[in-house]
N, C-alpha and C positions, 0 to 999 in steps of 0.2 A: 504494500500500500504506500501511497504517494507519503502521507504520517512518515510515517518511520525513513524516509530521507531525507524531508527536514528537517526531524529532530536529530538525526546522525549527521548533516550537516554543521545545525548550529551549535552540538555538540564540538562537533572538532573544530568551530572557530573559537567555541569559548576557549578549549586548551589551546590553541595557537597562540590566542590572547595571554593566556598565564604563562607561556612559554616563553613569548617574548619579552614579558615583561620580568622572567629570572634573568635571561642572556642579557638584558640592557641592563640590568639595577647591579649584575654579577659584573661587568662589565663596567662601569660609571666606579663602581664603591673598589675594584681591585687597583683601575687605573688611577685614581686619586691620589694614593698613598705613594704607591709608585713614583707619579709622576714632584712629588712634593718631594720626597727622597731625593730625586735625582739634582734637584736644584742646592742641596746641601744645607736643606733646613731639618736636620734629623730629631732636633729638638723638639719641633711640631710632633713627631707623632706619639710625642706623648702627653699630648693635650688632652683635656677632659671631650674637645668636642671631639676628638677619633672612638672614644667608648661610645659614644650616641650616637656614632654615624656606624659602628661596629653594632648595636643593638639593635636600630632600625633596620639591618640589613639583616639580621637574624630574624627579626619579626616579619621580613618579606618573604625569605626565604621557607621559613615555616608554614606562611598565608599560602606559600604557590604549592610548596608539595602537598599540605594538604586542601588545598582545590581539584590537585590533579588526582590525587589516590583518596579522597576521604569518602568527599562529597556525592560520589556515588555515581553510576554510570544509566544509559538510557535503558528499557527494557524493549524486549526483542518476544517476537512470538515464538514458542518454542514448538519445532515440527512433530516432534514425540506427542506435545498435548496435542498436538491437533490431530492426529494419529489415535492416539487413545482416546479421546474424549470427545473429540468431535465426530470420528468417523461416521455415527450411525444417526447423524441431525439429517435433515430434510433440508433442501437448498436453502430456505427462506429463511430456517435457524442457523444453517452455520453465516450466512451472509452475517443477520443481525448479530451472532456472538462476534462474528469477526471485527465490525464496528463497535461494537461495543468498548472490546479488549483492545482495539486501535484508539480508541478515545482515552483507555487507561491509561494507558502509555504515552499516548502523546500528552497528557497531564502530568507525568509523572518525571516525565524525561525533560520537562518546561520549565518543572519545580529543580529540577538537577541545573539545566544550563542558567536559572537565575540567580543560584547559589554561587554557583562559578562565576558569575557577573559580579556579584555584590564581592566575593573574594576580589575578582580581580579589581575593581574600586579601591575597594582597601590597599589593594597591592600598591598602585598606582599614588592614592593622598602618600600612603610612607615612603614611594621612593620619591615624592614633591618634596615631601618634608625631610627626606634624607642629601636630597642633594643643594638643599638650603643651607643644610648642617654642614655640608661640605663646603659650601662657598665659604660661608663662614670661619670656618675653618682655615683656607687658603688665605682668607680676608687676613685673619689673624697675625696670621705668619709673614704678610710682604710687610 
């Protein structure tokens, strides 16, 4: 049914979404430090605002894995039930079970990708508020 590949679409944009936004934040919070070190300000990094730019990046890093492993995945109609349990309906009931259970799902798998939204929101305010910390930070130091 048409359901279930837009819900396994907007599924795998959501994860695309929390994916990209580990690889940017992974990326922004490793090259920071780096790039502050190279300039021979070694004393920076041990300023109080590197632990808060260190914690915020834990608190993203926690929010994406679990978006991606927690929060739960789309449901699929499984062929075995339909095989077992539908075999002996009459066209007109297995049609309606079949919408029916397309309807569950496509509710439940809605509730899935809006969890993984509202994670990745979250994701996103703390790498805003992470890379403020950062500037900051650099502000600091020149």
């Amino acid at each position: 049914m048409a359901s279930y590949q837009g819900i396994a679409a907007r599924y795998d944009a959501a994860n695309q979404r929390l994916d990209g936004l580990l690889t940017l934040t992974s990326t922004v919070t490793l090259a920071a430090p780096l790039i502050v070190a190279a300039t021979g300000a070694a004393s920076a990094l041990q300023s109080p605002l590197v632990v808060a730019v260190a914690c915020l990046f834990a608190a993203v890093l926690v929010l994406g894995v679990a978006g991606r492993g927690v929060v739960g995945s789309p449901r699929l109609v499984d062929p075995a039930d339909l095989y077992e349990d539908w075999i002996d309906l009459e066209e007109i009931d297995f049609e309606l079970e079949a919408v029916y259970w397309a309807g569950e799902h496509f509710e439940h798998g809605m509730r899935v990708v809006w969890r993984k939204s509202l994670i990745a929101h979250a994701m996103t305010a703390l790498f805003i508020l992470e890379v403020v910390v950062l500037l900051a930070w650099i502000a600091s130091d020149l």
